[in-house]
N, C-alpha and C positions, 0 to 999 in steps of 0.2 A: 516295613522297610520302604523306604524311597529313595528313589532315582534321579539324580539333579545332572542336568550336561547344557551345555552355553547357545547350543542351536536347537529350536524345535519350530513346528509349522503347526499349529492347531493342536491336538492332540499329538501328532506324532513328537519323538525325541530323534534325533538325528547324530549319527558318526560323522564325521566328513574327513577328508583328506588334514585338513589342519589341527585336528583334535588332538592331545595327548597323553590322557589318561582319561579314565571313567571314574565317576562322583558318583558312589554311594553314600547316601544316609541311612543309618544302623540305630533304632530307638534302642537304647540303654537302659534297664531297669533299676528298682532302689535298691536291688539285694548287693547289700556285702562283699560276699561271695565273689560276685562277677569281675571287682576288683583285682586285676592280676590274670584275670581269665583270657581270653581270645573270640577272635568274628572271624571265620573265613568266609568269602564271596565267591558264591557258584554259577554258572552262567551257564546258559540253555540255547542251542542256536532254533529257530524254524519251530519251537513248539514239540520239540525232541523229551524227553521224558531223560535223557542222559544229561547231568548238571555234572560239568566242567569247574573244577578248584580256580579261581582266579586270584593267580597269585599265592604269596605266601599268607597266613592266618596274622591277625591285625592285634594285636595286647590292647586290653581296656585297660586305659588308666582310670585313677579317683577319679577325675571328674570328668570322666565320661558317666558317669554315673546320675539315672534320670536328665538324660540329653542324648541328643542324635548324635553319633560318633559319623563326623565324616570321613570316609576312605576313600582314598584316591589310588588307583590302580594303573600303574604308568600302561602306556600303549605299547610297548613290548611284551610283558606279560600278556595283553588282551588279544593281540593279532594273531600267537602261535596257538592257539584256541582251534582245536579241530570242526569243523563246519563255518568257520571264521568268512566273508565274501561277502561280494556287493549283491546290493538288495538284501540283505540277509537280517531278519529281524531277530533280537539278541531278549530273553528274560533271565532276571535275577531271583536268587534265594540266597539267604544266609544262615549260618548255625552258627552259635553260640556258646561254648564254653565256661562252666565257674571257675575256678582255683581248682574244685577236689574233683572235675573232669565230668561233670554231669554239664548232660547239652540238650540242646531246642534246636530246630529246625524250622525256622520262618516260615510263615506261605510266602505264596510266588510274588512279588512285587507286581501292584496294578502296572506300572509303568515299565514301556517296550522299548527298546531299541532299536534304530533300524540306521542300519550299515548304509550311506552314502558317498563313495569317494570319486566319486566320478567327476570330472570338469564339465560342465554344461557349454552345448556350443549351439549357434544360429544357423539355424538349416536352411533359410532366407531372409534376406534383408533388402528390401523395395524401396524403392522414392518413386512419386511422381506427382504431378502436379493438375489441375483442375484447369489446364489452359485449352483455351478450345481450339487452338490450332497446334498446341504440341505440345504433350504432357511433359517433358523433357526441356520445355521454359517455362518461365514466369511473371505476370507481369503486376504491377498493385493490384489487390483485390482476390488473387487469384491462391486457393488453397495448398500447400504441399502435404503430403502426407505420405508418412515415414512406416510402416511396416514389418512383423518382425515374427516368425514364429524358431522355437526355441526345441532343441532335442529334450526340453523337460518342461515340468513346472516351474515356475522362475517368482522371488518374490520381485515387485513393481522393479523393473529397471530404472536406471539413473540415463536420461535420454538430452542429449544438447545437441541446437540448433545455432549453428554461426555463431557458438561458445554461449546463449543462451539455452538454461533448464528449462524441459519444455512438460505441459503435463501427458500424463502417459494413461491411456486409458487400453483395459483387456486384463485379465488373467489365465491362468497355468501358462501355457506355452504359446501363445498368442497375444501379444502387443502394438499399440497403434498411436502415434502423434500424429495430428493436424493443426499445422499452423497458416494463418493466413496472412502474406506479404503485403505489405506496406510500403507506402512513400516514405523513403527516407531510411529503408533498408539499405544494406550494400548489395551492391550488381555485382555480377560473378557469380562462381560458381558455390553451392549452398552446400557444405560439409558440415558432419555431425558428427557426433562419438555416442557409442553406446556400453553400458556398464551393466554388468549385474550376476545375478547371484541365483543360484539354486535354493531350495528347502532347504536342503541343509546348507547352506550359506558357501559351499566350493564356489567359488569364484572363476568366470571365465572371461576370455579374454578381451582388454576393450576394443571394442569394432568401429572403421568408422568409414567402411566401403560396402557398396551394395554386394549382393551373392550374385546378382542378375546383368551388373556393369552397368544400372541405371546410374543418372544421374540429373540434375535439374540446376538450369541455370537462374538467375534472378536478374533481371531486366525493366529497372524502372526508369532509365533514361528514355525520353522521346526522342527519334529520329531525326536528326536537321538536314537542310540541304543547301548548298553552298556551290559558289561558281557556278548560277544558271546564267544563261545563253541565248538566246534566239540569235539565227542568222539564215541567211538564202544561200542558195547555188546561182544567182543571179550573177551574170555572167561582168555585169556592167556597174555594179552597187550590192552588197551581200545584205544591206537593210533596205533593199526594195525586192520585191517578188511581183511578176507574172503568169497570167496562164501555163499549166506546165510547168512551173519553176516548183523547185525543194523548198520548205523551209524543215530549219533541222533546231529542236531543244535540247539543248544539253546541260545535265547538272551532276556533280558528286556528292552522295551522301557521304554523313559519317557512320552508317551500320546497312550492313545487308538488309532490302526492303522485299515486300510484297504487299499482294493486293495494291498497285500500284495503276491508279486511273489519270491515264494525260489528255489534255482536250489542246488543241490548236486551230483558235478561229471557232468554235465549236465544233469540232470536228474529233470525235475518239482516233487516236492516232496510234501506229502499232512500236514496240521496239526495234531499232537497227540493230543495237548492240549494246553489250556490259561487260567492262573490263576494269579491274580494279577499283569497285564501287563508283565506277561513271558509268552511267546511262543515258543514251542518246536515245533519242526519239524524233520521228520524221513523218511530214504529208505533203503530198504531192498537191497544190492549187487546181483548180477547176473552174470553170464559168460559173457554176452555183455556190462559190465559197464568196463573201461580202467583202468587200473591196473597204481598205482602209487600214489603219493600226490592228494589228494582229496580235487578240488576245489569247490568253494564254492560262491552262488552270492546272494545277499539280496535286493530287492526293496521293495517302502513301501512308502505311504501315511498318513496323521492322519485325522479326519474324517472330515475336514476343505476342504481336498485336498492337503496342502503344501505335495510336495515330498519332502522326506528323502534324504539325502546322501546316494549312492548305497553303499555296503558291501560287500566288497571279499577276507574278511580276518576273524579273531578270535582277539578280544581286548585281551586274555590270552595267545595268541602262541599256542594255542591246534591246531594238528593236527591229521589226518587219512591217514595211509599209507593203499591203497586198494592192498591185495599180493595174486594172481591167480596162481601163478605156483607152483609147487611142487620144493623139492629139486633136482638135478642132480641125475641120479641114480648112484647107487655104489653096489661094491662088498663083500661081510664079508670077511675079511681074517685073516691067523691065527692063524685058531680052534685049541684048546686044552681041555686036561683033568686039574684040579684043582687040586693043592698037597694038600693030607691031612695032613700031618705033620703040616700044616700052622693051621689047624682046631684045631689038640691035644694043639700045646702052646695055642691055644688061650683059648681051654679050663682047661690047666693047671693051665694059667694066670687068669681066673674067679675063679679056685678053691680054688688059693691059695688066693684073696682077701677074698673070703665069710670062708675060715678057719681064718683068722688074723678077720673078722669082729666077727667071734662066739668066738674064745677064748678071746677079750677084754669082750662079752658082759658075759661068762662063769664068768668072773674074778669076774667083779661088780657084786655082787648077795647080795641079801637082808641084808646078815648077815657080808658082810664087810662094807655096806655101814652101817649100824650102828656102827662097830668096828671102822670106820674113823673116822664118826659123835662123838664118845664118845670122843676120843683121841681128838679133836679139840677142845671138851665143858671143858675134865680137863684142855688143854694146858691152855686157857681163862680163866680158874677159879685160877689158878697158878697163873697167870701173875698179873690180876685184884688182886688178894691179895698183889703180891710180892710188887708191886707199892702203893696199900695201906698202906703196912706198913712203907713205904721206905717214903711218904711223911705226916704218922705220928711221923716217927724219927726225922724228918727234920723239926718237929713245925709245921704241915700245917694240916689240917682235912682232912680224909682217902677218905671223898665223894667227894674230889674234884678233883679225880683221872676220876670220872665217868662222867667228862661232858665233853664232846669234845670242844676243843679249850680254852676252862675257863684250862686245866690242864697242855697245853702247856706252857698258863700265869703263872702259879703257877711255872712250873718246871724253869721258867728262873728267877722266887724268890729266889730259892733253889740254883741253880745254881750260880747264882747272875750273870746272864747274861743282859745285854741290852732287853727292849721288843721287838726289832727286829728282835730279833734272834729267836724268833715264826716263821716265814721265814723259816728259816734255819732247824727248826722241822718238817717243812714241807715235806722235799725235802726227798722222801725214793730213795733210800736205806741208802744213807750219813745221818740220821736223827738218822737212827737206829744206825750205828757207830760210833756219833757222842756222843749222848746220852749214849750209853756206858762204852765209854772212861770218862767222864768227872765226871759220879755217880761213877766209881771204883777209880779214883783217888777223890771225896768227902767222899767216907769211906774208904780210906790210903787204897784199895786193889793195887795188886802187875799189870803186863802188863800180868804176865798169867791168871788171873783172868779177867781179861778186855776183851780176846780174850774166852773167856769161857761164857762172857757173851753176845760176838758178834752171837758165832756160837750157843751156846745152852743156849740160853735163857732163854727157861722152865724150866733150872736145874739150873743154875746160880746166875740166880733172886731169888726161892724160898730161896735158901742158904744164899745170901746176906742177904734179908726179913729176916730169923733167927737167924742169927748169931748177936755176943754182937755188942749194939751200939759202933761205933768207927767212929765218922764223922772229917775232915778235919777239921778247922776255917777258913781258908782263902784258899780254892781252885783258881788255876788260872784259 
């Protein structure tokens, strides 16, 4: 009799959770007889000597006849099997029936069962990485390695690295990837998935977070540094320094650094401060520090390891001139006494501005600045009539003197000018001598009357305004 089932590991045969019936093979003899007969299948749990009926008795057909009869015994029949359980290894026997009820009893099938349902799960799952300042980054060159042990034997797991399959070396319940990163990998963080299966092929579930909360970043960008700086506390010039003056370097990275070596003037200089990836760095001048352009050196890792491009300049052109020496000495030469005479104009020339500033302010006093104010209010009240009247003689209402730009319109009715010539009312002073001329020749006045009303207005117009209507018919 033989034993055929879809999962096995070496010799063993395997149940698992997804199984659904059991595959016996039953050799069928040439006799006749057997034609019409029956196969029951008995089952043995742990090496028990009590064999279990599996299921109901099987009919030989004809052509079962010299050939293996396969029976398949659905997994309901097989589970209600008393000693039925995990880990629980399972042997077969079958007996055989002819037609007239004579039977055989097979020996035991070499082939074992062994009851597997259980889901396999990772009892640990590691990352870290080969980097010498912190296994939790990564920089090119530098190894990760992914770790794994299993609550069972496991066949090889299915293992991806930043969505590539990676090879997987270790057996039973211990498993291990190493990969080593490269230029041209993606930066960020390195996520996996893990797949795999038990002996008997249960299926667990896929993982793709460590047990320990590791994890490994991947870092092949190099470090830059941007908006560096030199400048002084120099009190007088911030690109010159003296004894005792600051000079202060300043630059922003693009990623958090370390190991981080600043020289100023050759001088190892210490940090002031770091705030939002700017680092400032500062030395105080001394007699022994070399007088002249002040150089400057930048080394610098980021916490990966990648070295930075070295720095021996300023991205802005700033520099520090370091100046020790004094001026040349010299002599005063020269001395003299100061002319006063040079004093008196000067004070002549103050007196006589602050006299001219008091007799204007002497002038303007309360009682002229009203006497002007009044003489401006009659000239206005004159005028605003004389022009009243002047466009009720002319047929037109007296209030349409008082709205601006509406009397410009009206005066070129009067006039009997084009409306264009609103334009031309515009334009002072020619507006005023324009208009003039053209109202003294519409009430037939003479060219000295014209220029009387050019120059005095105020007296002009009222007179006009009163005097017997006398208008043109057809002015040019």
């Amino acid at each position: 009799m033989l034993l055929n089932f879809n999962f096995s590991q070496g010799d063993k045969i395997y149940w698992n959770n997804q199984s659904t019936s059991v595959k016996v093979d039953v050799p069928i003899g040439a006799d006749e007889t057997l034609e019409g007969g029956r196969v029951q299948i008995r089952a043995s749990f742990n090496n028990s000597d009590l064999y279990q009926d599996l299921g109901a008795p099987f009919t030989i057909e004809g052509g079962d006849l010299e050939s293996l009869k396969e029976i398949l015994v659905p997994r309901e029949d097989f589970i209600i099997l008393s000693g039925y359980g995990e880990d629980v290894s399972v042997e077969f026997i079958a007996e055989i029936w002819d037609r007239a009820g004579n039977s055989i009893i097979g020996t035991v099938s070499d082939s074992i069962l062994t009851i597997d349902e259980t889901v396999p799960t990772l009892l640990s799952v590691t990352i870290k990485s080969t980097n010498e300042l912190n296994d939790s980054l990564a920089m090119p060159d530098d190894m990760v390695t992914l770790k794994l042990i299993a609550s069972e034997g496991l066949d090889k797991p299915v293992i991806e690295i930043n969505g590539d399959e990676q090879n997987v070396e270790g057996s039973a319940n211990e498993w291990t990837v190493e990969r080593v990163f490269l230029d041209g990998d993606d930066d960020g963080k390195i996520v996996f998935s893990i797949s795999y299966k038990d002996y008997a092929q249960n299926e667990g579930e896929v993982i793709s977070s460590t047990t320990d909360e590791s994890v490994v970043y991947f870092d092949g960008t190099l470090p830059e540094l941007d908006d560096i700086s030199l400048y002084s506390n120099n009190k007088f010039d911030k690109s010159l320094a003296v004894k005792n003056d600051s000079v202060f370097l300043e630059f922003t990275s693009s990623e958090i650094l370390r190991d981080i070596s600043v020289t100023i003037n050759g001088n190892d200089v210490s940090l002031l401060n770091v705030s939002s990836l700017v680092y400032k760095y500062f030395h105080i001048f001394s007699a022994d520090d070399s007088e002249g352009s002040v150089p400057i050196s930048i080394e610098y890792k980021d916490m990966a390891g990648n070295q930075g491009e070295q720095i021996i300049e300023t991205s802005d052109k700033s520099s520090v001139l370091f100046d020790n020496t004094p001026p040349d000495p010299f002599k005063v030469q020269n001395v003299g006494a100061s002319i006063k005479k040079s004093k008196k104009v000067s004070v002549a020339t103050n007196k006589s501005s602050s006299q001219s500033a008091s007799v204007v302010n002497s002038f303007f006093t309360p009682t002229i600045l009203i006497i002007i104010s009044s003489v401006i209010g009659v000239v206005f009240i004159l005028m605003v009539f004389s022009w009243w009247k002047i466009f009720s003689r002319s047929n037109q209402s007296g209030w349409k003197v008082l709205i601006p730009f509406f009397n410009l319109f009206v005066l070129t009715k009067i006039l009997k000018k084009p409306v264009w010539w609103i334009v031309i009312y515009t334009l002072a002073p020619i507006n005023h001598i324009i208009i003039s001329l053209q109202i003294a020749k519409l009430f037939e006045k003479k060219i000295l009357f014209a220029i009387g009303l050019i120059l005095l207005p105020f007296i002009f117009y009222p007179i006009l305004a009163l005097s017997k209507p006398k208008i043109q018919e057809k002015p040019a």
